[in-house]
Backbone as ProteinMPNN parsed JSONL, in Angstrom:
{"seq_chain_A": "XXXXXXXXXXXXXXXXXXXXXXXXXXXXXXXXXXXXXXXXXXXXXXXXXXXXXXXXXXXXXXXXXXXXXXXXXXXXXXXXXXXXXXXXXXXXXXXXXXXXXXXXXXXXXXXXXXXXXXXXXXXXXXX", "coords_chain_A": {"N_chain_A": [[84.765, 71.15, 24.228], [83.933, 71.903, 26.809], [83.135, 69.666, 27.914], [85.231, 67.97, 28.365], [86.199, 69.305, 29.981], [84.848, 68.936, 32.035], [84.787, 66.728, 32.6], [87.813, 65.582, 32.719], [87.814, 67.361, 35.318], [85.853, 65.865, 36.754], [87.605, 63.317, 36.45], [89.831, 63.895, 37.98], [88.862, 64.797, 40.757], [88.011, 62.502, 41.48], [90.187, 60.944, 41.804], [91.6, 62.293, 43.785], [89.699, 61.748, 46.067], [89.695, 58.881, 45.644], [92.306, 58.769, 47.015], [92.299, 60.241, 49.405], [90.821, 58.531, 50.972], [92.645, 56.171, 51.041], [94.337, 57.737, 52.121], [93.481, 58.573, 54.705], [92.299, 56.625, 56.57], [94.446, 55.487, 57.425], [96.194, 57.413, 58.234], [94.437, 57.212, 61.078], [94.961, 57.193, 64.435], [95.222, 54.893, 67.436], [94.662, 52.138, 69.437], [95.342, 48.25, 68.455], [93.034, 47.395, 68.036], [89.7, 45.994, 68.071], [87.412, 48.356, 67.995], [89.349, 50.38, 66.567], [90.139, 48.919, 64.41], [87.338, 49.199, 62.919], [86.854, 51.934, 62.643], [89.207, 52.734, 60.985], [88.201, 50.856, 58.565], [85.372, 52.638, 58.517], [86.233, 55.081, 57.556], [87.576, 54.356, 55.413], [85.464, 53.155, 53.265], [83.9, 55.049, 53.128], [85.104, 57.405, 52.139], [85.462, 55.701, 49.812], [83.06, 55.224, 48.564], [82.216, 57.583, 48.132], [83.917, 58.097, 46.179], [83.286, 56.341, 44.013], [80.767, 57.286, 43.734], [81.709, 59.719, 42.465], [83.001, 58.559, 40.407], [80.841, 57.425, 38.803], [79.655, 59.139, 38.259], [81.262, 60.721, 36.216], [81.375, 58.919, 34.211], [78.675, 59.329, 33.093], [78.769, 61.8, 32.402], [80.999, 61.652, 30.456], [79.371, 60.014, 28.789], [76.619, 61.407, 28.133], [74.518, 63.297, 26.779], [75.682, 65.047, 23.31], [78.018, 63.513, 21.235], [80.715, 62.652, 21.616], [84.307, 63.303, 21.846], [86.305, 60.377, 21.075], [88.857, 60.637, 23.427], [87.371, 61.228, 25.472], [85.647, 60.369, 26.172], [86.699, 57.975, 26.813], [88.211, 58.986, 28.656], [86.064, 59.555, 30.907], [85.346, 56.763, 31.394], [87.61, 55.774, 32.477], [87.71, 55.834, 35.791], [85.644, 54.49, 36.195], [86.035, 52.037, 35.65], [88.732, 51.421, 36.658], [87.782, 51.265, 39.249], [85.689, 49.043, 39.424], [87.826, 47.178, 38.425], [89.68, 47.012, 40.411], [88.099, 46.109, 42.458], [86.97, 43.547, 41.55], [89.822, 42.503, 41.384], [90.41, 42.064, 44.473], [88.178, 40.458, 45.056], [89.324, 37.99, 43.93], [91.641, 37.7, 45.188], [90.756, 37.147, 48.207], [89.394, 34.982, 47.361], [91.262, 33.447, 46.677], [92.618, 32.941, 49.241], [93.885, 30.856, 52.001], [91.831, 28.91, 53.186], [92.135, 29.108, 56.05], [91.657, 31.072, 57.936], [88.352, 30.631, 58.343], [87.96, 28.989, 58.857], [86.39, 25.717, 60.44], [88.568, 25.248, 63.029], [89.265, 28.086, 63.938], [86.681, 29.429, 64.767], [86.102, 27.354, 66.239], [87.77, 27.194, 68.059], [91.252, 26.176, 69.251], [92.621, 23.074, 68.269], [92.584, 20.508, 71.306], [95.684, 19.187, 72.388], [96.717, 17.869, 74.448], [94.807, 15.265, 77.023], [92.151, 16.828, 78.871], [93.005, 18.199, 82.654], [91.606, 15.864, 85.177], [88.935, 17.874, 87.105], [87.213, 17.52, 88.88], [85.643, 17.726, 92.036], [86.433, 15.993, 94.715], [83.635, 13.559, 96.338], [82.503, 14.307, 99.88], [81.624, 12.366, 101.441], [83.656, 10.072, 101.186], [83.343, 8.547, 99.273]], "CA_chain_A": [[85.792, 71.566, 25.156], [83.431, 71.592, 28.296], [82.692, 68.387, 28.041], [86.683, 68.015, 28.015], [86.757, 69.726, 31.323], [83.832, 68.288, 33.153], [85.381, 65.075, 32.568], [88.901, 66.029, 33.117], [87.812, 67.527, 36.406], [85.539, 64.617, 37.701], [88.62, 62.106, 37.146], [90.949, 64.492, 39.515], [88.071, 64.549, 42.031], [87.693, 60.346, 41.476], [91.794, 60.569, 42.232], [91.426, 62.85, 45.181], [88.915, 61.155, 46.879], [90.766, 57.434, 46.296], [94.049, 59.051, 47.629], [92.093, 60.475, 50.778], [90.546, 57.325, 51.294], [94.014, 55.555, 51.784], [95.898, 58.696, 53.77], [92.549, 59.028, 55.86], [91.964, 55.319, 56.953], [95.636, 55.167, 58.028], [96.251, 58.323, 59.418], [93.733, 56.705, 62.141], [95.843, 56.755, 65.774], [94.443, 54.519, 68.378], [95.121, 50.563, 69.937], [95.159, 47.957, 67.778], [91.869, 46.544, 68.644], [88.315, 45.98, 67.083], [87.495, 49.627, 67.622], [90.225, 50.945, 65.705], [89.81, 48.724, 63.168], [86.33, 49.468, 62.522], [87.316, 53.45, 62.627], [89.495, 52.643, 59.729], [86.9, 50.507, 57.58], [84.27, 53.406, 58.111], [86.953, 56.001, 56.72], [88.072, 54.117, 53.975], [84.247, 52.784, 52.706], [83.364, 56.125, 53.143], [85.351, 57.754, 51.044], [85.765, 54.908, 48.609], [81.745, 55.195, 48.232], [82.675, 59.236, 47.444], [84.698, 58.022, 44.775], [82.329, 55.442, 43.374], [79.601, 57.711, 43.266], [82.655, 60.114, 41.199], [83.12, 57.707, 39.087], [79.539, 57.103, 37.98], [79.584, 61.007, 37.274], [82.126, 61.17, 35.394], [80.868, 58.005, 33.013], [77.534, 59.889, 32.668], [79.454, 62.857, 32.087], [81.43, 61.419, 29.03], [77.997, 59.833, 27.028], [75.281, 62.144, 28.084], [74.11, 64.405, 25.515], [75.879, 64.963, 22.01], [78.647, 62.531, 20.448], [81.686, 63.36, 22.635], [85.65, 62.378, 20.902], [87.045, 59.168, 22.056], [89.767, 61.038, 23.981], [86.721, 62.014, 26.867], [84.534, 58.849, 26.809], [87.378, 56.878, 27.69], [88.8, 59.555, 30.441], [84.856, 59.119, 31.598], [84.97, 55.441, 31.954], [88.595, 55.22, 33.512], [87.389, 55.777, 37.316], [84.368, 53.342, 36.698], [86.687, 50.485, 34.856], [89.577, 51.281, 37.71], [86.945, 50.701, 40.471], [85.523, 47.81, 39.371], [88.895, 46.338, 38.159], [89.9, 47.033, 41.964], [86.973, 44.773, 43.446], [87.504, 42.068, 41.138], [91.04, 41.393, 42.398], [89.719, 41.847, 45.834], [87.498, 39.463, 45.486], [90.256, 37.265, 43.378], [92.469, 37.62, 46.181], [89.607, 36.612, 49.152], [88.641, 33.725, 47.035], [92.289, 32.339, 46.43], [93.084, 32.958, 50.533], [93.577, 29.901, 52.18], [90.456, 28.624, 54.703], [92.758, 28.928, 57.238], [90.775, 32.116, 58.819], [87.395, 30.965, 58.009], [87.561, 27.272, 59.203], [86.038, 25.471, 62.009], [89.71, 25.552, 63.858], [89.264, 29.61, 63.536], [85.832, 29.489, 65.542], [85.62, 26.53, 67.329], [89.172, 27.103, 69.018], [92.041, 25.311, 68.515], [92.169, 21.534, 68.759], [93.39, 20.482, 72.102], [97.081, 18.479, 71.833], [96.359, 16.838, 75.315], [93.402, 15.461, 77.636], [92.171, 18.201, 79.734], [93.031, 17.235, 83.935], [89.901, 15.97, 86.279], [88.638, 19.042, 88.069], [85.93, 16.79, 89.753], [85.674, 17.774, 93.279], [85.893, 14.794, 95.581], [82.871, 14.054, 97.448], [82.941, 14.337, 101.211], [81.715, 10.928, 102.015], [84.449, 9.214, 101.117], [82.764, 7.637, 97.765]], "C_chain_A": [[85.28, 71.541, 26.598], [83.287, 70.595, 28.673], [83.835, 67.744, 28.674], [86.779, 67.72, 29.587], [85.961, 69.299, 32.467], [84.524, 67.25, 33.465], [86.511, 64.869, 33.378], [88.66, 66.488, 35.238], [86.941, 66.612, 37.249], [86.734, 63.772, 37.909], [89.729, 62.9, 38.067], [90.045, 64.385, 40.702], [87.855, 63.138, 42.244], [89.241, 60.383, 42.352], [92.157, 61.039, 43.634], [90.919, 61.694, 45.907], [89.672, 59.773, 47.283], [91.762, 57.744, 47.266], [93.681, 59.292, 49.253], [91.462, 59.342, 51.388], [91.853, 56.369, 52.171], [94.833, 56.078, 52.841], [94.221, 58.0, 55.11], [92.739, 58.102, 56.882], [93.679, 55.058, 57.54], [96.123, 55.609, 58.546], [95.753, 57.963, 60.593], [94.447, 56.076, 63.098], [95.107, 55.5, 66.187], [95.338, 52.376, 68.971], [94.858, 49.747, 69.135], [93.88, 46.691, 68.224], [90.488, 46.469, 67.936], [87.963, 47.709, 66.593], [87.736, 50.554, 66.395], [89.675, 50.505, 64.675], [88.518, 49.028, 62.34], [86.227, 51.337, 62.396], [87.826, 53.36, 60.747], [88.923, 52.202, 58.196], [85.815, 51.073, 57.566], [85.059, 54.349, 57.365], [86.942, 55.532, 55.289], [86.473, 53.552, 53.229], [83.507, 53.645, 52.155], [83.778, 56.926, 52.145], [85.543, 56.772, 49.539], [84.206, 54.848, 47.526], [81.639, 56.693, 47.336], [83.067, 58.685, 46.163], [83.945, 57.015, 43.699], [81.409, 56.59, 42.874], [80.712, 59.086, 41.818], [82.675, 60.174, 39.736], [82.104, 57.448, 38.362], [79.069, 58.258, 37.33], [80.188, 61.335, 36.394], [81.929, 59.976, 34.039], [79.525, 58.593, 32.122], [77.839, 61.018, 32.033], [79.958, 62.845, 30.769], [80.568, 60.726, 28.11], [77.02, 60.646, 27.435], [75.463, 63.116, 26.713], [74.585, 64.135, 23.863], [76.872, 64.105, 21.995], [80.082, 63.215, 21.244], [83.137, 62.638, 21.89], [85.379, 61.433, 22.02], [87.721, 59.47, 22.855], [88.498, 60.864, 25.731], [86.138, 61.053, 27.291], [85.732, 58.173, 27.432], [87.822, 57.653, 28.599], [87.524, 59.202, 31.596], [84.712, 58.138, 32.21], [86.432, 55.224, 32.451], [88.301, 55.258, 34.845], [86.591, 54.224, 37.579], [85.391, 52.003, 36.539], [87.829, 50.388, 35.602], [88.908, 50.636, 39.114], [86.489, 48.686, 40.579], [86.804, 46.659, 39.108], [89.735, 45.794, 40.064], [89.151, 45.509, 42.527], [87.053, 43.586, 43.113], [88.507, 41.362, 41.639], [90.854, 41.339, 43.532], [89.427, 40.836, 46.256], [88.313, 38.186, 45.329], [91.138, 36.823, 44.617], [91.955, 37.06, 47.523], [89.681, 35.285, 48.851], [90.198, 32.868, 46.905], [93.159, 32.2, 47.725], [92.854, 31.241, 51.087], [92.164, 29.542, 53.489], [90.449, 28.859, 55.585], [91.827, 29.853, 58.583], [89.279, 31.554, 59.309], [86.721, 29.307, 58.528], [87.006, 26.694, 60.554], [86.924, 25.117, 63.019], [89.035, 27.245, 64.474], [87.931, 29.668, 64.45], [85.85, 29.121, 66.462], [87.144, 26.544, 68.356], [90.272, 25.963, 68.166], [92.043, 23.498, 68.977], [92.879, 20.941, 70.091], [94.305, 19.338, 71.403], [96.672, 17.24, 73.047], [95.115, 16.767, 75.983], [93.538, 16.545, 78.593], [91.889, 17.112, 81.391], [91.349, 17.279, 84.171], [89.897, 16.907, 87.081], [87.657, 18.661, 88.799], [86.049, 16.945, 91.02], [85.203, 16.577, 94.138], [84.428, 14.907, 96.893], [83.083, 13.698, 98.747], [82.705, 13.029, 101.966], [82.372, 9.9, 101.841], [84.159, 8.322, 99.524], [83.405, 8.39, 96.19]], "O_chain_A": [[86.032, 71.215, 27.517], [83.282, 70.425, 29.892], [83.559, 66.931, 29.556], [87.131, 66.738, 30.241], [86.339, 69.304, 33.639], [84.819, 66.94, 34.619], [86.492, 64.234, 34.432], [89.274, 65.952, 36.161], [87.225, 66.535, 38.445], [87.076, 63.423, 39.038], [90.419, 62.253, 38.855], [90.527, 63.842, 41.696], [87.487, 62.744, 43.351], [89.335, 59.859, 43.463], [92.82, 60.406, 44.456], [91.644, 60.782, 46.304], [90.104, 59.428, 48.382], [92.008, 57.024, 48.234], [94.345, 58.83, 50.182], [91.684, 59.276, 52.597], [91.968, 56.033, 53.349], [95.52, 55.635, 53.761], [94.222, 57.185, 56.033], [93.227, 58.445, 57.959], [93.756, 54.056, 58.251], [96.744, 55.057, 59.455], [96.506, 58.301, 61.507], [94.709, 54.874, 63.048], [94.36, 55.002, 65.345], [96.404, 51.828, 68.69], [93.834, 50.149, 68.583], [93.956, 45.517, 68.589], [90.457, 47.228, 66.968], [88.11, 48.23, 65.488], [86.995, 51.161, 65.622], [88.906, 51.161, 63.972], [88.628, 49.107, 61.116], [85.177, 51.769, 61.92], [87.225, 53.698, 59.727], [89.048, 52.784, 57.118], [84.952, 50.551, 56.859], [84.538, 54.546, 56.267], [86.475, 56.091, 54.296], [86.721, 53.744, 52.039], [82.736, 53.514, 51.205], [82.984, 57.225, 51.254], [85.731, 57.236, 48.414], [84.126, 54.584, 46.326], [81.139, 56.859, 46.223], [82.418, 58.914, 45.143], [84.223, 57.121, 42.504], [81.317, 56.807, 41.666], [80.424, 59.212, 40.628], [82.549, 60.876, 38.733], [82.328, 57.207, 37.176], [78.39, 58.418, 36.316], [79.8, 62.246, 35.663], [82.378, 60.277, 32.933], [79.327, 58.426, 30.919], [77.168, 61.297, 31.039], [79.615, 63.689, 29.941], [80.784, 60.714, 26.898], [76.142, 60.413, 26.605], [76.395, 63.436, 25.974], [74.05, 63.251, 23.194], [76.81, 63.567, 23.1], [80.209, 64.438, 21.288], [83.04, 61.507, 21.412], [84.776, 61.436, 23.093], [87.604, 58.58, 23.698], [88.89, 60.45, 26.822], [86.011, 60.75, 28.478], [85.661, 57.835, 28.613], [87.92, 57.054, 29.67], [87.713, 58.762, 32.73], [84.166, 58.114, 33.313], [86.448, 54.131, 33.018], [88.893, 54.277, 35.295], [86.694, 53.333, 38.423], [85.394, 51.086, 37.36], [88.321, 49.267, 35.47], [89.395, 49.764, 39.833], [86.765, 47.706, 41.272], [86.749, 45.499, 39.516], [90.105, 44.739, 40.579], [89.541, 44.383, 42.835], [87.174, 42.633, 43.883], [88.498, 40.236, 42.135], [91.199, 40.225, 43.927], [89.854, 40.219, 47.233], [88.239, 37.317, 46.198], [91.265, 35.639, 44.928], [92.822, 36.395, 48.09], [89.951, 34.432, 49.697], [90.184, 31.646, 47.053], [94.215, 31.57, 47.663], [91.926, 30.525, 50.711], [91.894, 30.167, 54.515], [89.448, 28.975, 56.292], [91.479, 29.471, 59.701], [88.892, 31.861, 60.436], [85.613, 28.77, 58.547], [87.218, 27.251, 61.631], [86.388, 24.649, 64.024], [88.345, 27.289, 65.493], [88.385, 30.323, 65.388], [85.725, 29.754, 67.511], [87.311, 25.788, 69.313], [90.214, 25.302, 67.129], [91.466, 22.97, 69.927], [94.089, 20.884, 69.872], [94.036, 18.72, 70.372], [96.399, 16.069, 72.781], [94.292, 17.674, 75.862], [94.565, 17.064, 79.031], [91.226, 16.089, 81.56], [90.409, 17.982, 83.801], [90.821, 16.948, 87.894], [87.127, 19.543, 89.475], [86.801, 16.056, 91.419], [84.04, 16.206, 94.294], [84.201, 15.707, 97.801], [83.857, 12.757, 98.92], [83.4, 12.646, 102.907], [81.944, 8.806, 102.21], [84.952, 7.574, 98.952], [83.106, 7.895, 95.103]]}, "name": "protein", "num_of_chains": 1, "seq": "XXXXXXXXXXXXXXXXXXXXXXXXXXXXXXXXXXXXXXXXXXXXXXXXXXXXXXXXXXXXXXXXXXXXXXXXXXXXXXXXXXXXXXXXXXXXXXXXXXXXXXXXXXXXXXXXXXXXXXXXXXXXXXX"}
């Protein structure tokens, strides 16, 4: 029955933590500018790392020690097997984006359409 409740109460603290992760990182006022954005990707990493580490408590939680029902091992490993299921499509979703961001347009500027005018300053001797 403790085992029950350890468990039970790591995956509400795994659920917390995700949930404040998402308000936190969006609650975040400000201009929409590098800044900001980097405000918001320390919030949300931050707590998402909270909830990772959670989740690895609450897996250890449901096999440590004696022979625990099935009901608890698997509440144990839902945070870890939600997390990772997360990152996978992440990455799924990254990897099936088109180039468009990541291409040498996207760095190197865009391609000019026309020639650029002569800005050559005439020289003074007539030549």
């Amino acid at each position: 029955m403790l085992a029950r409740l350890i468990t039970l109460g790591l995956l509400l603290l795994w659920v917390i933590a995700v949930a404040l992760s998402y308000a936190l990182s969006t609650a975040l006022d400000g201009p929409r500018n590098l800044e900001t954005g980097f405000k918001r990707l320390d919030t949300l990493l931050l707590w998402q790392a909270v909830a990772f580490v959670i989740a690895l408590a609450a897996m250890v939680a449901a096999w440590a020690g004696r022979p625990r029902p099935r009901i608890v091992r698997l509440l144990g490993f839902a945070p870890i097997t939600l997390t990772a299921v997360a990152i996978l499509a992440l990455v799924v979703v990254l990897s099936l984006e088109p180039q468009s961001l990541t291409g040498p347009s996207a760095v190197g500027g865009a391609v000019p359409t026309a020639p650029a005018p002569d800005l050559s300053v005439p020289s003074s001797d007539g030549s």
